[in-house]
C-alpha positions as CSV (number, residue, x, y, z in Angstrom):
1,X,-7.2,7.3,-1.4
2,X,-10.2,5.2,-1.9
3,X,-12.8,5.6,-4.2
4,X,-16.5,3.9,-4.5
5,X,-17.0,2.3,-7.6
6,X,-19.6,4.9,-8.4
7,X,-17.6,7.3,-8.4
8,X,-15.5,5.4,-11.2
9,X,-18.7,5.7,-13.1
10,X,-19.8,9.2,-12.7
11,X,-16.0,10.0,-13.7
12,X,-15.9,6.9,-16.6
13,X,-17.5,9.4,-19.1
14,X,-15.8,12.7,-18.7
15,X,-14.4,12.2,-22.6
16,X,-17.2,12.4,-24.1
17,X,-19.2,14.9,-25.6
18,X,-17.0,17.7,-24.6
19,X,-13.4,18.6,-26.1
20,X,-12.1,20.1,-22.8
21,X,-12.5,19.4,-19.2
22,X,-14.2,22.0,-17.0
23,X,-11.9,24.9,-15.5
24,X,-12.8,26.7,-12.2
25,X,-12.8,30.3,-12.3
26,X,-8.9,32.1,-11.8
27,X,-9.3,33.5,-8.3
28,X,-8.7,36.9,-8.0
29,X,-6.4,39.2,-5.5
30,X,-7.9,39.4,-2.3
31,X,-11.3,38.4,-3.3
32,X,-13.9,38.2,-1.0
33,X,-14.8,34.9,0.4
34,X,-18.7,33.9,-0.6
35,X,-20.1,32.2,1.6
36,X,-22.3,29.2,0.0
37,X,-25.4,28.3,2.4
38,X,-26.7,24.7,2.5
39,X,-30.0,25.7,-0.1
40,X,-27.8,27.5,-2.6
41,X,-27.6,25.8,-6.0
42,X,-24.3,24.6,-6.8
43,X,-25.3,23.1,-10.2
44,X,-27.8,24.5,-12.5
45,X,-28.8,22.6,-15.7
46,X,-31.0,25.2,-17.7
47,X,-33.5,24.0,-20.5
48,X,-33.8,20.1,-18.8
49,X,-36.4,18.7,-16.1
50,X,-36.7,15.2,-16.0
51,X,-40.9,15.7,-15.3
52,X,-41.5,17.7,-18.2
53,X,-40.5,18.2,-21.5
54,X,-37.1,19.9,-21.6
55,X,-37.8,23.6,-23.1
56,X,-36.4,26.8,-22.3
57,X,-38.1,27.6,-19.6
58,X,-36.9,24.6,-17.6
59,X,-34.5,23.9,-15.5
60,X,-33.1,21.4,-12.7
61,X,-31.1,22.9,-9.2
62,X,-29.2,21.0,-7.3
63,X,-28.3,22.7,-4.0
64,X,-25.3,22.4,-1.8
65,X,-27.1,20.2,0.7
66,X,-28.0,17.9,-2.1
67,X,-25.1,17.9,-3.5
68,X,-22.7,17.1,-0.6
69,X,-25.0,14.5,0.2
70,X,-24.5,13.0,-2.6
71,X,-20.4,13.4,-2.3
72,X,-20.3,12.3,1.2
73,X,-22.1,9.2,0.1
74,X,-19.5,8.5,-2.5
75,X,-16.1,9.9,-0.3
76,X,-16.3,11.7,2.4
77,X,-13.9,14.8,2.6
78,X,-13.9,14.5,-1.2
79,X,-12.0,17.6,-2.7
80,X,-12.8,20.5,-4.3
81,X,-11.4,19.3,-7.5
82,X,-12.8,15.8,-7.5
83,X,-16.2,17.9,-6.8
84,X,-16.1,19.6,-9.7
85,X,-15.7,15.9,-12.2
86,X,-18.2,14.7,-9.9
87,X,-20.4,17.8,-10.8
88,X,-19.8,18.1,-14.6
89,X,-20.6,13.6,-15.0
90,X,-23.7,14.2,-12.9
91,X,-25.0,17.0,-14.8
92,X,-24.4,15.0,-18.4
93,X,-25.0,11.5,-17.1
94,X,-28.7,13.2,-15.7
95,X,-29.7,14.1,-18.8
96,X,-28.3,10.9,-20.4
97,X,-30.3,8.9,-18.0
98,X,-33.6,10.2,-18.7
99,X,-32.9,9.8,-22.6
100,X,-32.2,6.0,-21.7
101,X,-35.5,5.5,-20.1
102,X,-37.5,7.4,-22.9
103,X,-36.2,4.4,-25.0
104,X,-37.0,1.7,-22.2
105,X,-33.6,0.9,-21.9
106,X,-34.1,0.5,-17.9
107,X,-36.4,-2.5,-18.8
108,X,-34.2,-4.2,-21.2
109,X,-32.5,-7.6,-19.8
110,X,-29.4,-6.3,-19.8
111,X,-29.7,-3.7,-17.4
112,X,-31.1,-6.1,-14.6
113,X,-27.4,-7.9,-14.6
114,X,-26.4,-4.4,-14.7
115,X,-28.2,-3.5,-11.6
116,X,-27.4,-6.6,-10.0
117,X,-24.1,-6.2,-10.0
118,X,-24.0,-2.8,-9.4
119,X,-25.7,-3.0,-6.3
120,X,-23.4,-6.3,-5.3
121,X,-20.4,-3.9,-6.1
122,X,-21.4,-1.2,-4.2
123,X,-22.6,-3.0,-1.1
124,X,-18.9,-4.7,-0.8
125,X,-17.4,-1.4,-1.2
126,X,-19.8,-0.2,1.9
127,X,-18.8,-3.4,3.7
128,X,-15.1,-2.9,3.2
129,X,-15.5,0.8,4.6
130,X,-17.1,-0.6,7.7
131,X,-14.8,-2.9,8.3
132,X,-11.9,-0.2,8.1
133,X,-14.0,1.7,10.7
134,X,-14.3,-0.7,13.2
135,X,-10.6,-1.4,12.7
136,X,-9.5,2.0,13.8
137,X,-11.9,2.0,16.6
138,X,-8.9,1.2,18.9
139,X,-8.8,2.7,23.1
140,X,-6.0,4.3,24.4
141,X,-5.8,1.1,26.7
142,X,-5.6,-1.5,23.5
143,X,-2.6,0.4,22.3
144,X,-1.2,0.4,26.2
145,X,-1.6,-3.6,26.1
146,X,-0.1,-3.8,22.4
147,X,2.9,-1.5,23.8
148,X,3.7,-3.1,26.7
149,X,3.4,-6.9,25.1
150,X,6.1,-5.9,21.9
151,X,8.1,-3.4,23.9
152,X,10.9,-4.8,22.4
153,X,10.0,-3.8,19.0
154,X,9.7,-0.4,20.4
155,X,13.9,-0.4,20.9
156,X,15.9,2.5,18.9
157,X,19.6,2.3,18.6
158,X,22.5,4.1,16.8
159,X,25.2,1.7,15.5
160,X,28.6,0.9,13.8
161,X,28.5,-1.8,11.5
162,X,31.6,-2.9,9.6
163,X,30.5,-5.0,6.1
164,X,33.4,-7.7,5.2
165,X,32.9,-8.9,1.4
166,X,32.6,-13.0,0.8
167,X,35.5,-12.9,-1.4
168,X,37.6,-10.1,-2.9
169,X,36.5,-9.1,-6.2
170,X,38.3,-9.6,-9.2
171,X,40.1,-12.8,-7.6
172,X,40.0,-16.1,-10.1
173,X,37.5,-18.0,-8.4
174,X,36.8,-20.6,-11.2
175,X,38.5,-23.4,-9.4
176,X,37.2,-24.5,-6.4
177,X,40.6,-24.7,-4.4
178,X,41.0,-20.7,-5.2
179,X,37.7,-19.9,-4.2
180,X,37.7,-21.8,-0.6
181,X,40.9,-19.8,-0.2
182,X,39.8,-16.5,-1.2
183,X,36.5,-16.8,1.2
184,X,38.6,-18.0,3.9
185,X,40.7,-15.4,3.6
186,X,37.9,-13.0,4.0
187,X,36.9,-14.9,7.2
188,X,39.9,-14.7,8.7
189,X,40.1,-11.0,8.0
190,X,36.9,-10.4,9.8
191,X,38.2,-12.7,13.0
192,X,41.0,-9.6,13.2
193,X,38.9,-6.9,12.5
194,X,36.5,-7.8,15.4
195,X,39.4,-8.1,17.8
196,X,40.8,-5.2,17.2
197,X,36.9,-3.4,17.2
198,X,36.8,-4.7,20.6
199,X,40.3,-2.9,20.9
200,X,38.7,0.2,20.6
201,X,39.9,0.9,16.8
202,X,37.9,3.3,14.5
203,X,35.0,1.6,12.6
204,X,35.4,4.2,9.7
205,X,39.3,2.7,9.4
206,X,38.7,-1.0,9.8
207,X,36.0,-0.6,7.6
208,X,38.3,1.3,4.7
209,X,40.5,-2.1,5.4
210,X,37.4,-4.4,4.7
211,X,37.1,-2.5,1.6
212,X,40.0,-2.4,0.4
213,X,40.9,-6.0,0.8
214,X,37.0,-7.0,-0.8
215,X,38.7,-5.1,-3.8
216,X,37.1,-1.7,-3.2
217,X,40.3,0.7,-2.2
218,X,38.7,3.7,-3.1
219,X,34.6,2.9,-1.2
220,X,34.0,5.6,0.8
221,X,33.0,4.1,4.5
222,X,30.1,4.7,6.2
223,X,29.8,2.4,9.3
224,X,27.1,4.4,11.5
225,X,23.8,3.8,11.3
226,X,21.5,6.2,13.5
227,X,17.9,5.6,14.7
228,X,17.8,1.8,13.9
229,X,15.0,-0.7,15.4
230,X,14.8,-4.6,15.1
231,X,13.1,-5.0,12.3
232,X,15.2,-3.0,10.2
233,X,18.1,-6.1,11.0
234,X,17.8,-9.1,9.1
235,X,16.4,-11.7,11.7
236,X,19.7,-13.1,12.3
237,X,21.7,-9.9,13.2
238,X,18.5,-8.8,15.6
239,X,20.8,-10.3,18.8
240,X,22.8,-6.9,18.1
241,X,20.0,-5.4,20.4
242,X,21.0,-7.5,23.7
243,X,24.6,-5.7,23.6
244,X,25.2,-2.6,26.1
245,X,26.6,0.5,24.9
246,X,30.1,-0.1,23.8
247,X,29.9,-3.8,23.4
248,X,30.7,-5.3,20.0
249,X,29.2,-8.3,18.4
250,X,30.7,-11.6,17.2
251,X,30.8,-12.0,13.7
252,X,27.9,-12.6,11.5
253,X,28.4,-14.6,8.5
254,X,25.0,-14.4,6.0
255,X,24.1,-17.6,3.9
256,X,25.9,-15.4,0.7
257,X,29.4,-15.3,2.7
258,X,29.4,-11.4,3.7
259,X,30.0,-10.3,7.2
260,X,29.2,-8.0,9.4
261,X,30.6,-6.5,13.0
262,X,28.3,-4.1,15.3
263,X,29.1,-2.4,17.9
264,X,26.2,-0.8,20.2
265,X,27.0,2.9,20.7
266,X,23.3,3.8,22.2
267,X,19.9,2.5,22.4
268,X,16.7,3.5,24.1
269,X,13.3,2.8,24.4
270,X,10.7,4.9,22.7
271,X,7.7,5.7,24.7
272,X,4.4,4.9,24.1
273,X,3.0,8.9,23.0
274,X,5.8,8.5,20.2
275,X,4.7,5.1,18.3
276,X,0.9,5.5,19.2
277,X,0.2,6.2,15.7
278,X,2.6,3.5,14.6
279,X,0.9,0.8,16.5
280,X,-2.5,2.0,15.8
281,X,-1.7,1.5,12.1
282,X,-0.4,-1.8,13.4
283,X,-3.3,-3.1,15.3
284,X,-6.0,-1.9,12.5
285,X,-4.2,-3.8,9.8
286,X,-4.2,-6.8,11.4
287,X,-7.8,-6.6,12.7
288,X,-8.5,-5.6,9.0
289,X,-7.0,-8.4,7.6
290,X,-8.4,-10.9,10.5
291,X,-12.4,-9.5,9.5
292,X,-11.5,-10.3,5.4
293,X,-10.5,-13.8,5.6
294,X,-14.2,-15.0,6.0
295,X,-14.7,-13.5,2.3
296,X,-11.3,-15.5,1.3
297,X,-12.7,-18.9,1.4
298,X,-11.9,-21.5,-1.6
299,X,-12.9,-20.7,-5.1
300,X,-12.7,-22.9,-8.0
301,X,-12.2,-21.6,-11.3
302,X,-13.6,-24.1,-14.1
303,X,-10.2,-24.8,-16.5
304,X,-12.8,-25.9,-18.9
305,X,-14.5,-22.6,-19.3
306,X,-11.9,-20.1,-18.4
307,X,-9.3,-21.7,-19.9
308,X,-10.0,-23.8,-22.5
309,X,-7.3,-26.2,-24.2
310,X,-6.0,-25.0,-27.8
311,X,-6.8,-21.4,-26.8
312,X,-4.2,-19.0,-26.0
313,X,-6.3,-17.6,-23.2
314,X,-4.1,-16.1,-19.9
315,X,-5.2,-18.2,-17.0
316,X,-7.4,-16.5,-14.7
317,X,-6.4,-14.6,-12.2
318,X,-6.9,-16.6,-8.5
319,X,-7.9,-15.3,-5.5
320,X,-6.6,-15.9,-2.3
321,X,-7.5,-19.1,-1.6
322,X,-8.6,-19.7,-5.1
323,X,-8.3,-22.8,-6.9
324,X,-9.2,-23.7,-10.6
325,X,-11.1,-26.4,-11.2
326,X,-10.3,-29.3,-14.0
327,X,-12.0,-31.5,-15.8
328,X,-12.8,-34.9,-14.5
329,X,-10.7,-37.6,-16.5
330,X,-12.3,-40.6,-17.9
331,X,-13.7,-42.5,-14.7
332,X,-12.8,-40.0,-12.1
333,X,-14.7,-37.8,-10.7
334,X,-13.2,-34.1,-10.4
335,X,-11.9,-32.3,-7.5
């Protein structure tokens, strides 16, 4: 969920000056809904005005327009609960502001940084919500285009897949000559399982075999994998999806020794109406990410300042794209 940083400070004060947080009312059994209209007041702070001297007889309203103004601004669709800490900080940070600028704390140097920043904050937050917007603005005919040019992606397949271990377990591998032997062995054994997977033998069985000669007799086997699309192979095991129902593939052999055998048992297609909100999310992220990088560019962080020598300092933090900047060395001029 994302926040606006204001919201982060009408919430940053909650602890103090009250020893519990506010509690909404119990509802009770079958109680009639009231209806709220957009000049009802929703917060009521009796013996304050900010014009006039707080007394008794005073007090500020703040209807439900007003208020959900003031939410929407901050997140729109906020909830009820986050309504109600939103409510409670306005009401004490109100007051509290009014007793800042009866001591001229609005005018002291300070506070223009404050502002400053604030206001630099807050902008980029607004920005970044923009941005988001006009990522998601995507026509039915952008995700028809994006569909039809990965359609591959879009493939769905159940599969058998037998694992072979590098080397059995528990096997004296500290000499070289044993452990060539053992992990040929294991090669070897996955040759003849794949022949006799292209026999027609039961995965679950050769698989028990693969097991059992890995040094795991008593793994329980579970070679079918069901609603499976290319990217959730590893990138070299992705040529599983050009085999035809009931073809099984060659061995593949990972750079850590293991193997694998798959045979295709279905696959299909998935239309468009089914991954619409798949490649939607797809398309926006990328557009999102494309609209940021022209607020990536290089930074240099001064070594000198942030991270002075004989200081035990953390570095700072860098950016994307972020570099830190050192000092110049005698005669050279720095980066």
């Amino acid at each position: 969920m994302r926040f606006h940083g204001i919201v982060c400070v009408l919430l940053a004060g909650l602890a103090y000056g009250q020893t519990a947080p506010p509690v909404a009312p119990a509802a009770a059994d079958k109680t009639p809904e009231v209806k709220i209209e957009a000049d009802d007041p929703v917060i009521t702070i009796n013996g304050f005005c900010d014009a006039v001297q707080p007394g008794e007889g005073c007090k500020t309203v703040v209807t439900r327009a007003q208020f959900e103004k003031l939410t929407e601004a901050l997140q729109p669709g906020m909830s009820l609960s986050l309504r109600l800490n939103v409510a409670n900080a306005y009401a004490r940070n109100l007051r509290m502001s009014v007793a800042a600028e009866k001591r001229g704390l609005d005018k002291a140097p300070a506070f223009e940084q404050e502002m400053r920043y604030a206001r630099m904050q807050l902008l980029a937050q607004d920005l970044n919500r923009a941005l988001q917007a006009d990522a998601n603005n995507i026509s039915d005919a952008e995700l028809a285009d994006y569909y039809k040019s990965n359609e591959l992606s879009y493939e769905q397949a159940t599969l058998a897949r037998i694992f072979i271990p590098r080397a059995k377990q528990g096997d004296s591998t500290d000499e070289k000559v044993l452990k060539e032997a053992a992990e040929e062995a294991m090669v070897k054994l996955a040759a003849d399982l794949r022949t006799r997977a292209v026999k027609g033998e039961d995965y679950d069985k050769l698989q028990i075999e693969a097991y059992a000669a890995g040094g795991f007799p008593d793994t329980f086997p579970h070679t079918r994998m069901e609603k499976v699309r290319r990217a959730a192979l590893p990138p070299q095991h992705e040529a599983v999806f050009n085999l035809n129902p009931g073809e099984v593939s060659e061995v593949f052999s990972d750079p850590d020794g293991a193997h694998f055998i798959y045979k295709m048992i279905s696959k299909q297609t998935l239309a468009l109406e089914n991954v619409k909100t798949e490649i939607r999310t797809t398309i926006s992220g990328q557009r999102y990410r494309e609209s940021m990088k022209s607020f990536q560019g290089d930074v240099i962080f001064s070594d000198a300042y942030f991270n002075p020598p004989g200081e035990l300092a953390k570095p700072p933090q860098r950016v994307r794209g972020a570099r830190r900047k050192r000092p110049a060395q005698s005669g050279q001029d720095s980066d």
